[in-house]
N, C-alpha and C positions, 0 to 999 in steps of 0.2 A: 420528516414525518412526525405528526402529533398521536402520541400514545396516549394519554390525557388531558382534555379542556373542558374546561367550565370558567363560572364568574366567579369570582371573591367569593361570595356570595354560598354557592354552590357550592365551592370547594370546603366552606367553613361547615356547612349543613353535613356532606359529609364526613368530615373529622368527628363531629359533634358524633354522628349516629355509629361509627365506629364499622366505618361503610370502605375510607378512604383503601384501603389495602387491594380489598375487594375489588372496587372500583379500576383502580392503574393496572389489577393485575388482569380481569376481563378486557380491557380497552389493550392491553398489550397483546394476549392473545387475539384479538382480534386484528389489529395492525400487524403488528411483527409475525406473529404465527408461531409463536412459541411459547411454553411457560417459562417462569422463573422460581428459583429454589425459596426453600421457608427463609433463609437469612436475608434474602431483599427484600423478600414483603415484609418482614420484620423491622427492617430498617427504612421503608416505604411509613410504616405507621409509627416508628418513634419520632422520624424527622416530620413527620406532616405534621405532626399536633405541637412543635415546634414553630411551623410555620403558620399554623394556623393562630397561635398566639401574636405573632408580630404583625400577622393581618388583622388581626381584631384592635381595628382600631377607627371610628368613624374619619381621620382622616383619606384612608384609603378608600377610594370609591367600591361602594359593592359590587357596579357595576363592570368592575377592572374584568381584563383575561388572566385567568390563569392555566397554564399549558404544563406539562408535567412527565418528561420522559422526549422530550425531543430530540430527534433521533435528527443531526445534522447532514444534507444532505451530499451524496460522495462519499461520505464517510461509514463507520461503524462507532462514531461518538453520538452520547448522548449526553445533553446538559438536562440536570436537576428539575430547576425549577424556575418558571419566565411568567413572568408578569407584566401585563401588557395596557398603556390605556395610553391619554391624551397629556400633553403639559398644560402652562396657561393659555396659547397658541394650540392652534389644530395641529402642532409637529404630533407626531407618533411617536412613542417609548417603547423600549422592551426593558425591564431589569434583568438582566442574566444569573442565576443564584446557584453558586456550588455547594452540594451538603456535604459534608462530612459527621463521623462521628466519632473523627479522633481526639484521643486525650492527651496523648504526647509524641511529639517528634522530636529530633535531636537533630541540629545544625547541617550544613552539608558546607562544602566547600565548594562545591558546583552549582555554576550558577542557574537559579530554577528551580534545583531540586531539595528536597528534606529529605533527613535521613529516619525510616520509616521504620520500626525494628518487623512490625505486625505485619506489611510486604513482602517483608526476607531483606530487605535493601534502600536504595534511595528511586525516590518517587517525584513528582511535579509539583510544586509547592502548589497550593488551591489556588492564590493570588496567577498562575502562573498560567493554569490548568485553563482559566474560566476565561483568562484574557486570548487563550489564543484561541478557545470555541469561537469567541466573538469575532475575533480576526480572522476566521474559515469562513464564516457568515459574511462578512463585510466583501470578503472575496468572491465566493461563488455564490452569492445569490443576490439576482440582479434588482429583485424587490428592495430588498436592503442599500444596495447601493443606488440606484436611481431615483428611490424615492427619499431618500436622505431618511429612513428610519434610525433613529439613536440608541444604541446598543448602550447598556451599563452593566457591567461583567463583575462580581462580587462573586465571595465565600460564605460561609455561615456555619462556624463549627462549636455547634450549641453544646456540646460535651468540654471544650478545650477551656482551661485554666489561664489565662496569660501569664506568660514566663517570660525569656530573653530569648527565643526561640522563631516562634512564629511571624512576629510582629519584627524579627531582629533588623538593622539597616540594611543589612545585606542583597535583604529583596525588597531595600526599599522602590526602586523602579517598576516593579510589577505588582507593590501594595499601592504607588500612585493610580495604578492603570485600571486597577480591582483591588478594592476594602478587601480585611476582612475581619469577620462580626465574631464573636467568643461566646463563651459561657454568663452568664448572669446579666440583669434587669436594663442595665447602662448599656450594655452592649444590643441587646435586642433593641434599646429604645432609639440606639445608633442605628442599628439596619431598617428601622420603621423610618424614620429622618430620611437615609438613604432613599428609600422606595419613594418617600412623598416628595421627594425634590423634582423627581422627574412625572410620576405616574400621579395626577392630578384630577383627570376627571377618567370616565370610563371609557373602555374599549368599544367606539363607537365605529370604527372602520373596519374589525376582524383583522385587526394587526396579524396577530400567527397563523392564520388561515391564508391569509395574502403570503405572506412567506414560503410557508407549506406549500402553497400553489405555484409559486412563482417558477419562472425559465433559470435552469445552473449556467453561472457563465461559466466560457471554456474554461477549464482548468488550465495552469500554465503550464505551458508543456518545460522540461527540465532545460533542454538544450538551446531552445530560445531564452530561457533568463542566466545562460550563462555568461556572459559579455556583462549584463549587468549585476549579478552577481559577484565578479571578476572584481569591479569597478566599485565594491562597497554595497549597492544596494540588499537590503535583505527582501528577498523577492519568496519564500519560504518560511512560514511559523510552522515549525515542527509542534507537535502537539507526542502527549502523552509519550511511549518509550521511544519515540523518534528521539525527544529533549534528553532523557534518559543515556542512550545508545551514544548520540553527538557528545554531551558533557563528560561521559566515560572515557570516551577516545581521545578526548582536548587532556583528559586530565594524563591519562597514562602519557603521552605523548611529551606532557609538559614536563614530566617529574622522571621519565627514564633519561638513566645516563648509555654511555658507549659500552659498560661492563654489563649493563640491565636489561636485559635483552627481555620484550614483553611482547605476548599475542592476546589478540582482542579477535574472538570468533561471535559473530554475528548472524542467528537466526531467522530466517525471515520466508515465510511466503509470498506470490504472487501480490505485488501492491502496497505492502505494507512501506514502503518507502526506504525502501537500501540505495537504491540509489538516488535519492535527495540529500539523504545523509551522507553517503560517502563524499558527493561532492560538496556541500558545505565543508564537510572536511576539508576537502580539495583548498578549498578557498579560503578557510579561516589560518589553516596551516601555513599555508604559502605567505598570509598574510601576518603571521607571526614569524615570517623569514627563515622558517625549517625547511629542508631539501626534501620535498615528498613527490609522490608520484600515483596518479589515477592507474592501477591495470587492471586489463581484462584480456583472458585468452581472448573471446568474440571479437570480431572485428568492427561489428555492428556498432555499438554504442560510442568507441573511442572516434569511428569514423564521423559520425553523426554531429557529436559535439567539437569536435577538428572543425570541422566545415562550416560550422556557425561561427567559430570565431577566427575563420579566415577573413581576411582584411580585417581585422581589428588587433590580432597581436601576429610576433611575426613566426615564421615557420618554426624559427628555432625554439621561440617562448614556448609555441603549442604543443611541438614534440617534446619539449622538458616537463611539461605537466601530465602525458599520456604514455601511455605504453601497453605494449603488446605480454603478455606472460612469457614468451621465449627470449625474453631480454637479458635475462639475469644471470647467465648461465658464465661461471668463472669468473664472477665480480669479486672485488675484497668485502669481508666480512663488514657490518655496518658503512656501507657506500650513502647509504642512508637515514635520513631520521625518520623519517614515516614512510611506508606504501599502503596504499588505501586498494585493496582486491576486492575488484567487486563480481558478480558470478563469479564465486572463488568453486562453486560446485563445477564448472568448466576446466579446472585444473588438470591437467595430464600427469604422468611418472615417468618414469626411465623410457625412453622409447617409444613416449606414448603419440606420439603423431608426426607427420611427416617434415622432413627438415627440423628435427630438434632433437639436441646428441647431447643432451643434460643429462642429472643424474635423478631428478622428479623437481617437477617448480614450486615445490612446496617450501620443500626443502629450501632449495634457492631465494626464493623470496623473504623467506625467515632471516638468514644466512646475511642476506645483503641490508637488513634494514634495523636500527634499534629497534622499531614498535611496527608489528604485523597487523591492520586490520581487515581479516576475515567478514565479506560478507556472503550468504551463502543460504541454498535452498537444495537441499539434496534430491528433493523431488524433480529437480529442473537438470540432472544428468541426463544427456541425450545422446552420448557417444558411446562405443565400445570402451573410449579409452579414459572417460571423465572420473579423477580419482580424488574430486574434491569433496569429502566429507567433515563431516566437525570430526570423529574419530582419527581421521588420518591425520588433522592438522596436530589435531591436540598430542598426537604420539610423536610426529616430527617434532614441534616444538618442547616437548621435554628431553628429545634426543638433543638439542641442540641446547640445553638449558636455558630455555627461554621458560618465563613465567607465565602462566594460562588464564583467562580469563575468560567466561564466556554468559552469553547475553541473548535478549533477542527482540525481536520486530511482531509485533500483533496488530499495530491500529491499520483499517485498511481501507486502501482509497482509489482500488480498483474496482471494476466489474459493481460499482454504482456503490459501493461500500459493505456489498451482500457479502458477509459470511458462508450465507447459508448457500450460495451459489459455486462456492468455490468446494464445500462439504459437498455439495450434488454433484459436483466435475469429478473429484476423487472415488465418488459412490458410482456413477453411469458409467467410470472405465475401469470398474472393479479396483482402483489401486489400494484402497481399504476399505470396509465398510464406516458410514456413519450415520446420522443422524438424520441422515435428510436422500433419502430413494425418492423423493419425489420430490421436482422441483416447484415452490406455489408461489403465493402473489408473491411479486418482487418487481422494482423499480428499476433494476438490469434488463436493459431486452432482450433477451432469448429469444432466436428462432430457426425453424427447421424447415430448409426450400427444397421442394421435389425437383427443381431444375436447376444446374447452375447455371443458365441463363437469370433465371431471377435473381439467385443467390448478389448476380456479378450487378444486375439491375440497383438493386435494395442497396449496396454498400457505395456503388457511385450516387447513389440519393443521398448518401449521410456526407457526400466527402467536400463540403463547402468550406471546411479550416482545414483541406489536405490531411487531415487525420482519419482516414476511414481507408483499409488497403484488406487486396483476397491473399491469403495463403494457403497453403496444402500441403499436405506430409508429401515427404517424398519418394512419391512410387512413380514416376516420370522422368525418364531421360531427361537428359539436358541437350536435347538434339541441336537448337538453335545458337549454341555456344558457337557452333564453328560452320553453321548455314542461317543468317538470319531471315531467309523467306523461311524457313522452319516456326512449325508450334509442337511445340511441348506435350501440353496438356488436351486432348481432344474429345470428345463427345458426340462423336458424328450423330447417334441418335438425337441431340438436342440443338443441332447447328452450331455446338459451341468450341471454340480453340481459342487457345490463350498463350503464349509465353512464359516461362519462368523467367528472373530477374535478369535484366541485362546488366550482361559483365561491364559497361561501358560506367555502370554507375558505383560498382563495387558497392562496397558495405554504406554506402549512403541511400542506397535504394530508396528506403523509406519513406524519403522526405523528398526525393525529387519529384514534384508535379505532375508528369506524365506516365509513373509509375503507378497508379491505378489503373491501366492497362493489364499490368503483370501481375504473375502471381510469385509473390515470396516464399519461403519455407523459412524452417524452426534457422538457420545458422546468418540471417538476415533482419530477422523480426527479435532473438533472445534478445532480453534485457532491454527493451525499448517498450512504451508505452502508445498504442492508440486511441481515440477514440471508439471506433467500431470494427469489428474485425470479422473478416467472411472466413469460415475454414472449412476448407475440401478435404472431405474424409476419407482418404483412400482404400486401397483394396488390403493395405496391410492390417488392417482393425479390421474384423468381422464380427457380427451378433451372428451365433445359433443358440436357439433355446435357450434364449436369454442368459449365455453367456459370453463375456468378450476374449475373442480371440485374438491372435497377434500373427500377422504370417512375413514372417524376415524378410523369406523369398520375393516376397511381391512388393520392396524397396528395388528402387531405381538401383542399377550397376554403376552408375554414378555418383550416388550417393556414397561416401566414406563414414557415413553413424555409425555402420556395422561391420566396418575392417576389423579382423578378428575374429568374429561369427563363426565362420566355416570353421577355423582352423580348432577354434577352443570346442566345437561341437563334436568332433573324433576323439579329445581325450575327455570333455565331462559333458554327453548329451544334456542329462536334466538341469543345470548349471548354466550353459551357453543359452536353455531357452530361458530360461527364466529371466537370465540377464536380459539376452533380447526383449523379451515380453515388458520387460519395467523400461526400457530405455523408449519403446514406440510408444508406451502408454504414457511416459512421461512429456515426449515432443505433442501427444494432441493434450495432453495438459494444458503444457505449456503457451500452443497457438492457441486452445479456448480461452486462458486469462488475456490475453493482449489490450482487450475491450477496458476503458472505464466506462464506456455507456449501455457497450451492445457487441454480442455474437451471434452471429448469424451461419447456420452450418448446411451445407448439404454432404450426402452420403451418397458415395461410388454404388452402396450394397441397397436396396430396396430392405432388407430384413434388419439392418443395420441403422438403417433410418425409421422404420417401426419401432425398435427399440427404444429408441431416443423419444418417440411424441407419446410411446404409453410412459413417458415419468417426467410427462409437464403435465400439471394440473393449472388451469384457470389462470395461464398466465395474462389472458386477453384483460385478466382486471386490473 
């Protein structure tokens, strides 16, 4: 999305008139639909009239594009500043320009990052930052790639001194890939050079308007580029604390011994890519010859990624790289150099689910490995018994004198890159309040079907790359488990019945073909990513009076989320509901993020479903 465009031209007029602040920040409000605080408009008008100098210059055509806050799309990134026109040939240019307006950073030993003190920490070097924007673009937008538009990815940090720092060899690979420009006369007259190498005459085609416009190719889904992955390729640019998160974990990894015992807790919501990270991990680790291991209590994701690279490595390879969280139970202390926990919020304790007579897997996991990494979303507990917190770890791991470390995940590249959508999901199921009781324009599709006949319609329309499946909380037997002329799920009033997932396919449901048929729930779908996702809102979530209720009761007797319920409900009523209440609110959480493109919801409740369309405004735009 273009937050700001004008010509050269335009953009210099405003600087001059002392307009430009003004200018990005109404065009943002009016795209994005928020404001921004006085320090970025502040930093809006010191680096523009920066910019505006190194455009003042009759090489550059006045007629160039200039675009200002482009917001990449999938994402929650925004790059700087793009400038856009012709070379000597009719090819199309964009210059990619990262600002900054740092004045010093200090070395890092991790590759990518500087060490930032004004951050709190270590951060993405600019060269690093701006080459991998341009590497998102070159991926997901088909404008860019099919029409051979030429991306040029630079820095420009007009405050910074040159030292032995910025410029040092170390990144010399990512200053090939992306310059970058400094403080004083020489260096601006370098980044002016820069720009006229490539942007020659002016934006005569609507270079970022064509982009802006253009169709997202599919995203790669994680478990198709595992295999090549495996095999060396880098099929993933981690961008922002993704780079961050992975070189933290290479590093700890690399530098603990067998008496060092380190945890790396990792925060992350819905999308932000824990699991892209953890499995690079996977696979860089492996490939530095460390004995590491992917787990996850769910059986969903281990399954999923098993089954891709069936016929490619052999059974034995694949179960040495995966595992299930009840694995570890009376192993010898560091068995391990690395385990990579990912839904580490899925973790159990003593007792906590059935066939497993450990003593808590936290503990265990700790216990069995030098370096513990924690990835984890607490909001994403959907069991009575899920005891994975960053609190619980961090107290295990000083019980066991392991050294703590903790970090976290924010870029996000789910549910269309919308922040504001994921704020709206935590506001419309009461889980806290925020910022956003109404959901508005957004590039995510949201929608709400009075029938699950259509609901089931709309998502078999989306499911042409098998990425589009219905799920439902679960308040429905599993009657067909043990009669398959059985359905599950029915609606007599709308002719409609449907199956919940057949056991035939276990924890790969997801990806098998025919399974757009079925409906999944939360212990099939966690930690797996779709394209579009239909969710049936059952009768356990209620709206009255526009408040959300939670009814235990009204979970399937099959369903095990809420073994325990009853019993902790005799000795602390207010306690057991509350528990309840955050665990159903966190599974339709959970089933609303699945989407990167689109959710699609219908509601069991008619008043339930009202609720829901008075806090969509004007999403039709």
């Amino acid at each position: 999305m273009i937050v700001y465009q004008s010509t050269k031209q335009g953009f210099i007029d405003d600087v001059i008139s002392n307009k430009i602040d003004q200018a990005i920040h109404d065009a943002f409000i009016s795209k994005l639909g928020r404001h921004v605080g006085a320090s970025e408009r502040e930093s809006w008008r010191v680096s523009m009239r920066y910019m505006r100098d190194v455009l003042n210059d009759d090489g550059v055509p006045s007629d160039s594009g200039v675009s200002i806050e482009y917001q990449i799309p999938q994402t929650a990134k925004r790059i700087d500043f793009v400038l856009t026109g012709q070379g000597d040939t009719d090819a199309d240019h964009a210059v990619l320009i990262e600002l900054k307006q740092w004045s010093k950073v200090n070395l890092s030993d991790k590759d990518g990052l500087v060490d930032a003190d004004f951050y709190g920490g270590e951060v993405n070097h600019p060269s690093y930052q701006v080459w991998a924007y341009a590497s998102l673009m070159r991926a997901f937008n088909e404008v860019v790639y099919n029409e051979e538009i030429d991306l040029h990815p630079c820095a420009y940090l007009h405050n910074y001194i040159e030292d032995d720092v910025i410029k040092n060899v170390f990144y010399s690979d990512y200053l090939e890939k992306a310059p970058v420009f400094l403080q004083g006369d020489d260096e601006k007259q370098k980044l002016r050079d820069f720009i006229k190498r490539f942007v020659k005459r002016g934006d005569k085609s609507k270079i970022m308007y064509r982009i802006d416009g253009s169709r997202i190719r599919p995203s790669k889904a994680l478990a198709d580029s595992l295999v090549k992955m495996l095999k060396g390729n880098q099929e993933f640019i981690l961008i922002d604390d993704q780079k961050v998160v992975y070189e933290t974990a290479l590093s700890l990894a690399r530098s603990a011994s067998s008496g060092d015992k380190r945890v790396l807790v990792v925060n992350g919501g819905p999308g932000t890519g824990k699991s892209v990270v953890a499995m690079n991990l996977l696979v860089r680790l492996s490939q530095l010859g460390m004995n590491c291991q992917y787990v996850t209590k769910n059986a969903a994701p281990r399954a999923v990624y098993e089954k891709k690279l069936a016929g490619t490595y052999r059974r034995t390879e694949i179960s040495n790289m995966f595992s299930g969280s009840s694995s570890f139970v009376d192993l010898d202390e560091n068995v391990f150099d690395v385990l990579i926990i990912d839904e580490a919020h899925r973790l159990v304790g003593k007792g906590g689910q059935y066939m497993y007579f450990g003593e808590g897997q936290i503990q265990e996991l700790i216990y069995a490995s030098r370096v513990s990494l924690f990835f984890i979303d607490e909001d994403q507990r959907v069991t009575w018994n899920d005891v994975g917190t960053a609190d619980e770890i961090k107290t295990t791991a000083k019980r066991l004198d392991a050294k703590v470390y903790e970090t976290g995940l924010s870029s996000q590249f789910r549910c269309g890159g919308s922040n504001d959508y994921l704020l709206w999901v935590d506001d419309i199921l009461q889980l806290r309040e925020t910022a956003m009781p109404i959901l508005e324009k957004s590039k995510f599709d949201f929608r709400i079907f009075d029938s699950p006949l259509e609901l089931r319609k709309a998502i078999e329309s989306k499911n042409d790359a098998n990425k589009a499946r219905l799920v439902a909380g679960y308040c429905w037997n599993w009657v067909s488990k043990s009669d398959k002329k059985l359905f599950d799920i029915v609606f007599p009033e709308f002719g409609f019945q449907a199956q919940w997932n057949l056991n035939k396919d276990g924890a790969s449901w997801i990806i098998q073909p025919e399974s757009i048929s079925e409906i999944g729930c939360i212990h099939t779908c966690q930690g797996l990513d779709l394209e579009y996702v239909g969710v049936i809102i059952g009768p356990d979530l209620l709206v009255r009076d526009s408040k959300v209720l939670t009814v235990p009761e009204n979970r399937a007797t099959s369903d095990k989320s809420l073994t325990g319920y009853r019993t902790a409900l005799k000795v602390d009523p207010e306690a057991a509901r509350q528990k309840a209440d955050a665990i159903i609110k966190n599974t339709y959480r959970t089933l609303m993020t699945r989407g990167m493109k689109g959710c699609y919801v219908y509601c069991t409740d008619k008043e339930t479903a009202e609720y829901f369309k008075d806090r969509i405004k004007a999403i039709s735009e």
